[in-house]
C-alpha positions, 0 to 999 in steps of 0.5 A, spaced: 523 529 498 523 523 502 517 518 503 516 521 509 516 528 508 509 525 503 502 527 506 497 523 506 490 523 509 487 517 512 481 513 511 478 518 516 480 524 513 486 527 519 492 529 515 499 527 517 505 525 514 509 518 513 513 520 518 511 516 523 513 510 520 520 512 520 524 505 520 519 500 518 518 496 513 511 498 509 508 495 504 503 500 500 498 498 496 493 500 491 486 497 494 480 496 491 474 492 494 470 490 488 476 488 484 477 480 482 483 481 487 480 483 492 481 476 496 489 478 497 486 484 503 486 477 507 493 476 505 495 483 507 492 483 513 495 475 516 502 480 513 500 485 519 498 481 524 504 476 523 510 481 522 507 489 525 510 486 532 517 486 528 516 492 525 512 492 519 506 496 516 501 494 510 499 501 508 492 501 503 490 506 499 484 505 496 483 507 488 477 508 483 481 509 478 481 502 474 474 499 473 471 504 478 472 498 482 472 502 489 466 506 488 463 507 495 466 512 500 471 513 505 466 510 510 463 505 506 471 503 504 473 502 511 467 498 513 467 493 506 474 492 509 473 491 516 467 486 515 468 482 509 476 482 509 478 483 517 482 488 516 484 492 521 491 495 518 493 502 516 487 505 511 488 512 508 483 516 504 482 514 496 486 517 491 489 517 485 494 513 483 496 514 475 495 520 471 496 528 471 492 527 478 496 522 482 497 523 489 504 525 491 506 518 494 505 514 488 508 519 484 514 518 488 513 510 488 512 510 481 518 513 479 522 509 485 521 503 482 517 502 475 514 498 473 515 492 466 519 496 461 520 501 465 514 504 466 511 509 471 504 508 470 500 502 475 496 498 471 491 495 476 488 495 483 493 492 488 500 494 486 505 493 491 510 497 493 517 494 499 520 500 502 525 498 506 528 501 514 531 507 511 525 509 506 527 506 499 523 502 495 525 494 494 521 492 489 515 493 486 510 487 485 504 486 480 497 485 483 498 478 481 504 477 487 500 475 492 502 477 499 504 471 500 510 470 495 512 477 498 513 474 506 519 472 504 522 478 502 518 482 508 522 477 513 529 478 509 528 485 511 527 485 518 532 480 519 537 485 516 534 489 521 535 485 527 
């Protein structure tokens, strides 16, 4: 299986797979509204705006898991994201991203890329995941990486391309 063969559901509940960002950068990310690290949604946004043009896509996938820090629905998600953040990138329905239930997408990403010491779980809220043109994963960064010290690993890949 490759990332783009992976279903997901986007924040509006339509399924569809990854396919449609075949041959772009992504950077997917773990969300959650009512975390500390919540500030990096407007980081994440000035990201998609300064690169979407040149190939690239952030990615959120909500998750209550740690802390029940995303405790509202897909609808009050969304709405939090786009009023108190700005966000208008690609949101997709709430999962979960550790454990027996674990979606699909971040199995994948975990046993891709694991984290420090070689784990697969992810530890917190805005876990992020550099997958290249080609679907690979680049680089796993921690919810303390803020999107900004990503850029230039976001802009190295895209200059590959080009």
């Amino acid at each position: 299986m490759t990332l783009y063969d992976i279903e997901v559901k986007t924040i509006k509940g339509e399924v569809q797979t990854l396919e449609s960002y075949r041959g772009k950068v992504l950077l997917i990310v773990n969300t959650a509204t009512k975390c500390g690290f919540a500030p990096q949604f407007k980081g994440l946004q000035d990201l998609y705006d300064t690169y979407k043009d040149e190939g690239f896509a952030v990615l959120g996938f909500p998750c209550g898991q740690f802390a029940n820090q995303e405790p509202g629905t897909n609808e009050e998600v969304a709405a939090a994201c786009e009023l108190n953040f700005g966000v208008n990138f690609p949101l997709f329905s709430k999962v979960d991203v550790k454990g027996k239930d674990a979606h699909p997408l971040f199995q994948w990403l975990t046993n891709e890329a694991p984290g420090v010491l070689g784990t697969k779980s992810i530890k917190w809220n805005f876990t992020k995941f550099l997958i290249d043109q080609q679907g690979k994963v680049v680089k796993r960064f921690g919810p303390k990486d803020t999107p900004a010290q990503i850029t230039s690993h976001i802009a190295g890949l895209l200059t590959k391309s080009g």
